[in-house]
TORBA-298772 format. One record per residue (C-alpha): residue number from 1; x, y, z. Coordinates in Angstrom, 3 decimals, decimal comma. Layout:
<fitis>
- pos | xx | yy | zz
- NUM | X | Y | Z .
...
</fitis>
This chain:
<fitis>
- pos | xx | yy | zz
- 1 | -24,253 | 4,388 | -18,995 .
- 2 | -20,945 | 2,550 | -19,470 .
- 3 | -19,068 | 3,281 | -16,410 .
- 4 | -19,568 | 5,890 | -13,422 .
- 5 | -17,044 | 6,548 | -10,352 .
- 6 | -18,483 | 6,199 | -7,044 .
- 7 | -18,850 | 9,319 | -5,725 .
- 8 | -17,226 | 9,085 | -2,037 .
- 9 | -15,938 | 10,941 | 1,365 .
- 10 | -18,911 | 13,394 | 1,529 .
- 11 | -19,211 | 13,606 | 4,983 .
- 12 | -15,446 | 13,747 | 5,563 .
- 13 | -15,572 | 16,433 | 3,163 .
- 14 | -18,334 | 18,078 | 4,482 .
- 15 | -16,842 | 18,067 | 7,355 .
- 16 | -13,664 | 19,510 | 6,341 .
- 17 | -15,457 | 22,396 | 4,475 .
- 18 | -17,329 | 23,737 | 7,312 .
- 19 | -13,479 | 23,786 | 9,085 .
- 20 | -12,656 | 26,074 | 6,345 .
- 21 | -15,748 | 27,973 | 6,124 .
- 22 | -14,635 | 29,088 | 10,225 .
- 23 | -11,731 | 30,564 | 9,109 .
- 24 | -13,300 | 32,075 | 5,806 .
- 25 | -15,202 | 35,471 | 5,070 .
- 26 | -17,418 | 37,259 | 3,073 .
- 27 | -21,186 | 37,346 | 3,423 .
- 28 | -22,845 | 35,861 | 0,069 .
- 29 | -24,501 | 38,898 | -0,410 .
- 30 | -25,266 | 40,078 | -3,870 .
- 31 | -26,208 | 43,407 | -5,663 .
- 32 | -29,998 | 43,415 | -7,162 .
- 33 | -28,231 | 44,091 | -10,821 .
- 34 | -25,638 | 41,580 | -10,981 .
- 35 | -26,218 | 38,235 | -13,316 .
- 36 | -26,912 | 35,413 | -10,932 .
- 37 | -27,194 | 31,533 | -12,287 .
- 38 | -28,525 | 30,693 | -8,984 .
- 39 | -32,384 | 30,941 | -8,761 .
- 40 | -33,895 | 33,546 | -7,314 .
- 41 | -33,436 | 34,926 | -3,587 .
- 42 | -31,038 | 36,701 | -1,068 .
- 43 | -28,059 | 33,882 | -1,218 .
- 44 | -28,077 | 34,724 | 2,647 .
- 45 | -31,124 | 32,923 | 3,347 .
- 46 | -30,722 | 30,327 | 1,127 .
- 47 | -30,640 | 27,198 | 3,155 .
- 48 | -27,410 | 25,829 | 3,925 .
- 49 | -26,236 | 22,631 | 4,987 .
- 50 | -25,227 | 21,847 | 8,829 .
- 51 | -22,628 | 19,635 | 10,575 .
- 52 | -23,603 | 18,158 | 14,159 .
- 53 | -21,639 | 19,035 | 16,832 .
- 54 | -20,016 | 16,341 | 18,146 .
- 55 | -21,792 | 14,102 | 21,691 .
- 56 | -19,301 | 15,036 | 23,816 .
- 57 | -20,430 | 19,250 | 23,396 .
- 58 | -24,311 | 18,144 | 23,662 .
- 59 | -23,683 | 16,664 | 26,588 .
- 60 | -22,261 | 19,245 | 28,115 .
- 61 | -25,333 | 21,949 | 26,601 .
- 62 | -28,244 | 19,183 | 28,176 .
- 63 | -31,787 | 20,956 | 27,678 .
- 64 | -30,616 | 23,259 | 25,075 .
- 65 | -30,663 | 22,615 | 21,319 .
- 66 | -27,680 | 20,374 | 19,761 .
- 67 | -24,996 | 23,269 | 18,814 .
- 68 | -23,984 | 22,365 | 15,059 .
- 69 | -21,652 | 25,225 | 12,983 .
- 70 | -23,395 | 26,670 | 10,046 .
- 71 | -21,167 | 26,778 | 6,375 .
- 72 | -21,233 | 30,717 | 5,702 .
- 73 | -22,944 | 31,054 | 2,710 .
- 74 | -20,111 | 32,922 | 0,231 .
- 75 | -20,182 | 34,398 | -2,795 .
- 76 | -17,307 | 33,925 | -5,859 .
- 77 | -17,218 | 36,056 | -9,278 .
- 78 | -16,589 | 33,568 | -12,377 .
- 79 | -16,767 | 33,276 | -15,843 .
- 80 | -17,423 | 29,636 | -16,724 .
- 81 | -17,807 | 28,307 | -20,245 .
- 82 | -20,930 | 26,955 | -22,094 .
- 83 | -21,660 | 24,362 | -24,754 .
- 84 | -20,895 | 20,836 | -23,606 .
- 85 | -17,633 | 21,996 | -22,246 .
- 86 | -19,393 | 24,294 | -19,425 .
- 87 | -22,411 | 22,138 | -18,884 .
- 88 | -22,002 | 19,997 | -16,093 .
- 89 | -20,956 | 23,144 | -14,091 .
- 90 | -23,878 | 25,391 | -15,211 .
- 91 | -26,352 | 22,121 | -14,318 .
- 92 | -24,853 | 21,588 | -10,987 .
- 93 | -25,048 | 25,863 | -10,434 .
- 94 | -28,756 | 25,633 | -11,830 .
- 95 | -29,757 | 22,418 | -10,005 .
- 96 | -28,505 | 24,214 | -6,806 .
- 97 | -25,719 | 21,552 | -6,023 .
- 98 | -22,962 | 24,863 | -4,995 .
- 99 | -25,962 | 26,482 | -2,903 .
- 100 | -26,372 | 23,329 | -0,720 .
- 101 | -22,285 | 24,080 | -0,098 .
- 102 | -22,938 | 27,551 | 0,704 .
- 103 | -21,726 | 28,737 | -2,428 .
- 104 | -23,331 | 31,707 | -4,451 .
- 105 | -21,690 | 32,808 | -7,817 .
- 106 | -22,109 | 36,202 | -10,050 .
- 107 | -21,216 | 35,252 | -12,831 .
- 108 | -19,958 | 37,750 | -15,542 .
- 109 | -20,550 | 36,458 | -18,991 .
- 110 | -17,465 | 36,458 | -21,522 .
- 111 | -16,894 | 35,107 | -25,267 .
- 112 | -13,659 | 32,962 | -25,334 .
- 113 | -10,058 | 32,986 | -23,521 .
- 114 | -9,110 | 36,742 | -24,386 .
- 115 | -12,066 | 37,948 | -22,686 .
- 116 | -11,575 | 35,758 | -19,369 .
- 117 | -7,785 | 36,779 | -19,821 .
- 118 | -8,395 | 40,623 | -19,530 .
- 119 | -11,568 | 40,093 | -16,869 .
- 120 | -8,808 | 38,822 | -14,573 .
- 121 | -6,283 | 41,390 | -15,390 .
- 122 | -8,959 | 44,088 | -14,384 .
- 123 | -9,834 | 42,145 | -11,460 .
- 124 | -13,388 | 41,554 | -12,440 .
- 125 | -13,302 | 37,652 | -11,712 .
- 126 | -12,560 | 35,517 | -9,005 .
- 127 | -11,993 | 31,991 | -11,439 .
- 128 | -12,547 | 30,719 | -14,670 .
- 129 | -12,307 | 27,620 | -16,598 .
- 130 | -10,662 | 27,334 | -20,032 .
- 131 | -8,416 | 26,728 | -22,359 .
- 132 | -5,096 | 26,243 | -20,618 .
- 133 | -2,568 | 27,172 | -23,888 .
- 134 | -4,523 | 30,633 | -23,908 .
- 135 | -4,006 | 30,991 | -20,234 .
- 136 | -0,432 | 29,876 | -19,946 .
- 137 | 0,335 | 32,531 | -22,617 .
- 138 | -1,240 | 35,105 | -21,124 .
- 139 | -0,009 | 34,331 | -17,360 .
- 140 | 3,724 | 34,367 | -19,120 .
- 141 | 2,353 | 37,734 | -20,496 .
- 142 | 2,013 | 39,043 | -16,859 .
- 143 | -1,980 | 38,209 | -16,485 .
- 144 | -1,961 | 38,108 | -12,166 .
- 145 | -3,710 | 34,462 | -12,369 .
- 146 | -2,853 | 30,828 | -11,481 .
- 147 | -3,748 | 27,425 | -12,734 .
- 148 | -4,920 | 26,221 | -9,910 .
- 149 | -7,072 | 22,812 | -11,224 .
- 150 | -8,219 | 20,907 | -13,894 .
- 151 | -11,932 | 20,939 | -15,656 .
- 152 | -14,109 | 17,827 | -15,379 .
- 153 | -12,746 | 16,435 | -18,469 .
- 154 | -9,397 | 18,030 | -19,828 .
- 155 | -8,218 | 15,451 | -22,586 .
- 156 | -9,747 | 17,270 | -25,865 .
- 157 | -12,960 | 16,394 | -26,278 .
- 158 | -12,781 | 17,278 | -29,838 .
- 159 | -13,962 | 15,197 | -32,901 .
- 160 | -13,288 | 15,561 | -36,693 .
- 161 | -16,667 | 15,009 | -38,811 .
- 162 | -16,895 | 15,259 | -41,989 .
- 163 | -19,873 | 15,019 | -45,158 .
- 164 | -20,802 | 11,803 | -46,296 .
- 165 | -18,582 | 12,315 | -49,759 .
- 166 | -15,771 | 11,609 | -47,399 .
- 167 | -15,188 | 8,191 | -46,292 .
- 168 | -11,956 | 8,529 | -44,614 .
- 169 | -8,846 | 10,755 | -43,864 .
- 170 | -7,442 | 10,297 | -47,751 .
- 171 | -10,436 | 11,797 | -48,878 .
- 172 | -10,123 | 15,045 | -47,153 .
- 173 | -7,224 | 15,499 | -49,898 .
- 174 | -7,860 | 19,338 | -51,546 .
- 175 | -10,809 | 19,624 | -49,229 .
- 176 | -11,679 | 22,743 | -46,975 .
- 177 | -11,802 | 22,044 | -43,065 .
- 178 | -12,935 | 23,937 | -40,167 .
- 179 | -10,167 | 24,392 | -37,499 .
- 180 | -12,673 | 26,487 | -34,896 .
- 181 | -10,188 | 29,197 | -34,741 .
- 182 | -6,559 | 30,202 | -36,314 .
- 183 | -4,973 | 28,628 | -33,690 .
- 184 | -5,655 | 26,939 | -30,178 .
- 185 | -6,565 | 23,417 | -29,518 .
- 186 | -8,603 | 22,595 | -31,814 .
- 187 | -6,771 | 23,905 | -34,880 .
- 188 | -3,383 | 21,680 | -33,050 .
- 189 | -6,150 | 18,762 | -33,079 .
- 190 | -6,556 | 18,894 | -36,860 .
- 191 | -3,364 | 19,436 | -37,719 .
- 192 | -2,319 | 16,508 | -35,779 .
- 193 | -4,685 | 14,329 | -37,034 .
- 194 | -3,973 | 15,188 | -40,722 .
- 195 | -0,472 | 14,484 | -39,758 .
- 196 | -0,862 | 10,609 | -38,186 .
- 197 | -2,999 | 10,116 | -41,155 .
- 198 | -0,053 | 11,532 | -43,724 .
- 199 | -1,778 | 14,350 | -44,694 .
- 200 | 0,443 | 17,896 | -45,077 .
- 201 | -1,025 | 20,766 | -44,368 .
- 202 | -0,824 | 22,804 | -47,732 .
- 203 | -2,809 | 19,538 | -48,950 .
- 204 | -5,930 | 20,783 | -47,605 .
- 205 | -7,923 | 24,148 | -46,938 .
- 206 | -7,953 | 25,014 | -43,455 .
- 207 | -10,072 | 27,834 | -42,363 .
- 208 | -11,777 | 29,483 | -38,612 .
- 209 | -15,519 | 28,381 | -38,819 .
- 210 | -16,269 | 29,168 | -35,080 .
- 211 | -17,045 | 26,436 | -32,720 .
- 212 | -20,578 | 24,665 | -31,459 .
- 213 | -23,964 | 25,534 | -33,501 .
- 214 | -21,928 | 27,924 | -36,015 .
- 215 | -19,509 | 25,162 | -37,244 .
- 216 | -21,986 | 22,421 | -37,371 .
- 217 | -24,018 | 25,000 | -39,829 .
- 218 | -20,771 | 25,219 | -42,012 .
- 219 | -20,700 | 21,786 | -42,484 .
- 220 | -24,108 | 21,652 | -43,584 .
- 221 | -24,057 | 24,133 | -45,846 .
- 222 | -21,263 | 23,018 | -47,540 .
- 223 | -18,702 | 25,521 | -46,707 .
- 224 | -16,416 | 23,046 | -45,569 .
- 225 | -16,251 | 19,515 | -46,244 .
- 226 | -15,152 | 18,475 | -42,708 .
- 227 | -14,866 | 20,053 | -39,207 .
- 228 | -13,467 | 19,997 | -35,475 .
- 229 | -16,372 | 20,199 | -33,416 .
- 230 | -17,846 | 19,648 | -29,873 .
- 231 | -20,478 | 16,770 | -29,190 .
- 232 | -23,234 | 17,040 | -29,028 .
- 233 | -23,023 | 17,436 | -33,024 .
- 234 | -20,665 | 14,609 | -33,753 .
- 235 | -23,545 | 12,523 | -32,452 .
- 236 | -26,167 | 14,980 | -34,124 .
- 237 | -24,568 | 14,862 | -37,527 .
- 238 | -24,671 | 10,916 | -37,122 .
- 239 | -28,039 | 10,825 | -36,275 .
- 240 | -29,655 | 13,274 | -39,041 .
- 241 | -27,096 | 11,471 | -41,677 .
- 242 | -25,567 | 14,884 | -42,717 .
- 243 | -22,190 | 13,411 | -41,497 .
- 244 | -19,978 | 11,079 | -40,339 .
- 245 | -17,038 | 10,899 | -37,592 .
- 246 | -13,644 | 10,509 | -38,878 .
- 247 | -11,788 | 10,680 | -35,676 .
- 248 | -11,708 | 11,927 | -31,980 .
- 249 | -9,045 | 14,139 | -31,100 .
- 250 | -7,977 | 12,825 | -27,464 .
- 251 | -6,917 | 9,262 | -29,295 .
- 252 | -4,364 | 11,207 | -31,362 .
- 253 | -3,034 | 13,253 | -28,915 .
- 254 | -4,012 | 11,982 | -25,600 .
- 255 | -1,120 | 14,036 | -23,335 .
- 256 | -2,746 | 17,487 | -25,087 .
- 257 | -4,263 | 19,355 | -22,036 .
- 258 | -7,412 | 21,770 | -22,826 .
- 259 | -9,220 | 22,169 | -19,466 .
- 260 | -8,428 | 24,250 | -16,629 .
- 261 | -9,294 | 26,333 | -14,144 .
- 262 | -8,229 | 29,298 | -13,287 .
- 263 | -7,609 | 31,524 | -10,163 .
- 264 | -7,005 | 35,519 | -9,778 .
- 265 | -3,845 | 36,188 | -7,943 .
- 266 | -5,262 | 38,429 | -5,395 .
- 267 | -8,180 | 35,925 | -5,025 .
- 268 | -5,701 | 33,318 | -4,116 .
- 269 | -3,636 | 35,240 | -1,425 .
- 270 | -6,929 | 37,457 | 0,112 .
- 271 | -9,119 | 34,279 | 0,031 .
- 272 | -7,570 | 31,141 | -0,109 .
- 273 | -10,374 | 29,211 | 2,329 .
- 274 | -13,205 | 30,613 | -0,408 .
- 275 | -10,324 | 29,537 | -3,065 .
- 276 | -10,305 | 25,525 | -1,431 .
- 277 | -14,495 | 25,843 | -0,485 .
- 278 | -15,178 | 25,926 | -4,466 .
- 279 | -12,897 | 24,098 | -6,074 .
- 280 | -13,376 | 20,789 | -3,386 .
- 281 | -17,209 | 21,276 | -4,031 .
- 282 | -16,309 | 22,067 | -8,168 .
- 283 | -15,769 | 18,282 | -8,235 .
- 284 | -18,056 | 16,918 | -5,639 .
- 285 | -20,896 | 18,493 | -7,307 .
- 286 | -19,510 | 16,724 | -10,366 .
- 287 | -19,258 | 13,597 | -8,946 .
- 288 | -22,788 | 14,449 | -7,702 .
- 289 | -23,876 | 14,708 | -11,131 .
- 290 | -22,575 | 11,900 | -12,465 .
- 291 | -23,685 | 9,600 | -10,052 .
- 292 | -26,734 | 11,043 | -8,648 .
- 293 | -28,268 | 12,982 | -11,351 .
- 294 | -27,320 | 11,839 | -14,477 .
- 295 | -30,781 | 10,999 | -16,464 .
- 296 | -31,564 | 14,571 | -15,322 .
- 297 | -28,512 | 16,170 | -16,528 .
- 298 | -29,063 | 14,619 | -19,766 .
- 299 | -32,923 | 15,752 | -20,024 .
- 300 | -31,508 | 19,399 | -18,830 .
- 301 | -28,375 | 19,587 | -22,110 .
- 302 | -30,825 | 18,213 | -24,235 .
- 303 | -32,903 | 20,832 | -23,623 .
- 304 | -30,211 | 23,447 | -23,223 .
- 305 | -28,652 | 22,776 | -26,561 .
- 306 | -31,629 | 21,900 | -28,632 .
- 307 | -31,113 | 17,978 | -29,412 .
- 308 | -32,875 | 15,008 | -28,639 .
- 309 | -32,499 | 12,936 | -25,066 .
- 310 | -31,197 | 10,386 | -27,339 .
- 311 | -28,306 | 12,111 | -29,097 .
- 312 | -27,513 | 14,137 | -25,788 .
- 313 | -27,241 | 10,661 | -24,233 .
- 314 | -24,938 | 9,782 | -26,468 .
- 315 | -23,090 | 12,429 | -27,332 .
- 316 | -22,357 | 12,202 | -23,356 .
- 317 | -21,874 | 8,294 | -23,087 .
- 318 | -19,541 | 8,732 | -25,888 .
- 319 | -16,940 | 10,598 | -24,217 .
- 320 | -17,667 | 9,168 | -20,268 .
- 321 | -13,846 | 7,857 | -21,035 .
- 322 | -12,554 | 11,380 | -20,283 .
- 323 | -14,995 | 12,595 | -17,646 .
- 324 | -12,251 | 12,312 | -14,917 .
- 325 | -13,033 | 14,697 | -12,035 .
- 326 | -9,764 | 14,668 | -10,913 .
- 327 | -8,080 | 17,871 | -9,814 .
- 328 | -4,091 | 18,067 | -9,965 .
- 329 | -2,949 | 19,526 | -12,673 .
- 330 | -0,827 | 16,949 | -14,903 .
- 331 | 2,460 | 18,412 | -14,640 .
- 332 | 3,368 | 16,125 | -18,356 .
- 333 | 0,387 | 17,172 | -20,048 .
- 334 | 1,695 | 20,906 | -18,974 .
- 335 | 4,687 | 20,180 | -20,235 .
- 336 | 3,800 | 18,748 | -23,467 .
- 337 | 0,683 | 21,252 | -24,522 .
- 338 | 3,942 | 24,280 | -24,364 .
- 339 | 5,724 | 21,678 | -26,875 .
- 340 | 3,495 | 21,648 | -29,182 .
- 341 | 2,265 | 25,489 | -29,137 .
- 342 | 5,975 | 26,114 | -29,680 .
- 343 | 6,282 | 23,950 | -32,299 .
- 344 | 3,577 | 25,844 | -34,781 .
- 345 | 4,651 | 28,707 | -33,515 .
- 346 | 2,075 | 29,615 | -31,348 .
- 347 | 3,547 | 31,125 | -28,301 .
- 348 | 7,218 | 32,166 | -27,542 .
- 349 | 10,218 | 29,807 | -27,030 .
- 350 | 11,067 | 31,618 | -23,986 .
- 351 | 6,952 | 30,471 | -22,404 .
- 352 | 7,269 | 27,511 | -19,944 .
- 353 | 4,642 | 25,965 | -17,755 .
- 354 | 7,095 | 27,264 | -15,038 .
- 355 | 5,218 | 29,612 | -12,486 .
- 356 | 1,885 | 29,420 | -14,034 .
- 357 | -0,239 | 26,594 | -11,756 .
- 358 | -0,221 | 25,901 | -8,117 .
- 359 | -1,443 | 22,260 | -7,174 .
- 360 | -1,506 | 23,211 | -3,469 .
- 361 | -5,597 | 24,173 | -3,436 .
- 362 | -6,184 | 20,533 | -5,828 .
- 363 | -4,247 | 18,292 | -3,801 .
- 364 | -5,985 | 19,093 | -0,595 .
- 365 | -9,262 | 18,646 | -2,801 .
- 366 | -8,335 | 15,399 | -3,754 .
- 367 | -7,290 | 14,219 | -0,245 .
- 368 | -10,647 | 15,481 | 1,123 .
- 369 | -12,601 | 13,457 | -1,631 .
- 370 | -11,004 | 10,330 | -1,526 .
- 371 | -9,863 | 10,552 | -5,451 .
- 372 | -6,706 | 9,065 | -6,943 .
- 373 | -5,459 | 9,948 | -10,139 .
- 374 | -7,512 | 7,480 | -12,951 .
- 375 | -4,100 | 7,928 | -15,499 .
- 376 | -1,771 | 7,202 | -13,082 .
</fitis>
């Protein structure tokens, strides 16, 4: 691997999580029908991690057991994404990295940003992760939800591939090219790499081909000549020789922010100590991964998205740049991302970043784990 944080302050944090867990509630019990990720078993009895008590209290308890306080285990509804965007999450939830936190989800499955967007309007989700210029539409809409962090990576991991007739950007001249969807992040991506490379858009064909397995297979069957895409099948497409990468989307517009999570309003004010429990373990497990796990992780997306250790490995090493793990939400990258939605028109003039994200739950995250912002 190129490069890898050291993952740091886990007792301190440990420490500071069982603090919160003492004021917290909720019993980490689960119904028998809802959708666990979590392996099998009452999340009550699931083992959960301890924190000594300190000499001083032993002392004064001689010839009885050394007291220690117990994290609750507790239990959050989400909706978290898949693909390579979701999957250090749904390893770390699978491997049982939240459960040695005493954290249990049930998680509610969804298909895209609408679907999160109305699961917290009915109240059917704790948090989410995202797409943040879906969410900061809808919260302006009057969806009851915060930003309250960012995702593991939130820089647009997005790459343009294209078919081996094209060699470069002039090529793509008259051609047809995937976007993902009629608008969102990805589509921005393209048209702002088309742009840099002075390309208009009425020069080209630009048309929704889905996202992940579904626009890879457009590209190989020749309905369009290039596409936006996730890894792993940048990498894929390089190693089966049906295509090539033209560019990746983060090094054209690096200040575009496209990963966030999100918090339901009542969550926040009923439960803020389960609020700060999962999103200070959200990146300590990541940092877990990363530094602890990662051969394993790579073995487990291989598997999960039906590729080869070798491409996984470097569809992952390829973007390491952008795993970050850092959890305040970049007020400029806010900023910015309502620019541009505005400018094609996207969302309302009147829509500002204004009211939608509250960096009091990350920064206490970040204090607890030792990080520092890597842009600053």
């Amino acid at each position: 691997m190129k490069s890898r944080k050291n993952w740091v302050g886990i007792v301190a944090v440990m420490a500071s999580l069982a603090m919160l867990t003492a004021c917290g509630s909720g019993t980490g019990q689960t119904t028998a029908e809802t959708e666990k990720t979590a392996e099998a078993g009452n999340p009550a009895e699931a083992a959960v991690p301890t924190v000594d008590a300190p000499a001083s209290e032993s002392a004064a308890t001689a010839g009885s057991e050394t007291e220690s306080t117990v994290l609750e285990p507790i239990t959050i509804r989400a909706c978290f994404t898949t693909g390579m965007t979701g999957a250090v999450n749904n390893f770390a939830i699978e491997k049982g990295l939240y459960r040695d936190l005493g954290i249990e989800f049930e998680v509610v499955r969804g298909e895209g940003s609408n679907d999160r967007l109305a699961m917290m309007t009915r109240n059917e989700i704790d948090v989410c992760d995202g797409d943040p210029s879906a969410y900061i539409a809808g919260i302006n809409n009057g969806v009851p939800a915060t930003l309250v962090g960012n995702m593991w990576r939130y820089s647009g991991c997005y790459w343009l591939i294209a078919d081996n007739d094209i060699k470069d950007f002039a090529d793509l001249k008259g051609k047809t090219i995937g976007t993902s969807g009629s608008a969102g992040g990805m589509h921005l991506s393209v048209l702002e790499m088309l742009e840099v490379n002075g390309i208009n858009e009425d020069e080209v064909v630009l048309v929704a081909n889905g996202s992940y397995q579904t626009a890879y297979s457009t590209l190989l069957s020749g309905e369009v000549d290039a596409t936006i895409i996730h890894n792993p099948y940048a990498s894929l497409a390089e190693a089966e020789g049906t295509g090539h990468v033209l560019g990746r989307a983060w090094d054209y517009i690096p200040d575009y922010y496209t990963g966030t999570i999100m918090a339901q309003n009542e969550f926040i004010a009923k439960e803020p100590e389960k609020l700060q429990r999962f999103l200070t373990a959200y990146y300590q497990v990541h940092e877990q991964v990363k530094n602890e796990y990662f051969d394993e992780f790579v073995t487990w997306a291989a598997e999960n998205m039906n590729t080869s250790e070798e491409v996984m490995r470097d569809a992952i090493e390829s973007e390491i740049d952008v795993w970050l793990d850092y959890p305040v939400i970049p007020e400029g990258r806010l900023e910015k991302t309502v620019e541009f939605l505005k400018q094609y028109g996207w969302i309302d003039e009147n829509v500002t970043p204004e009211g939608t994200y509250n960096n009091e739950f990350a920064i206490r995250a970040a204090e607890e784990l030792g990080m520092t912002d890597p842009e600053a």
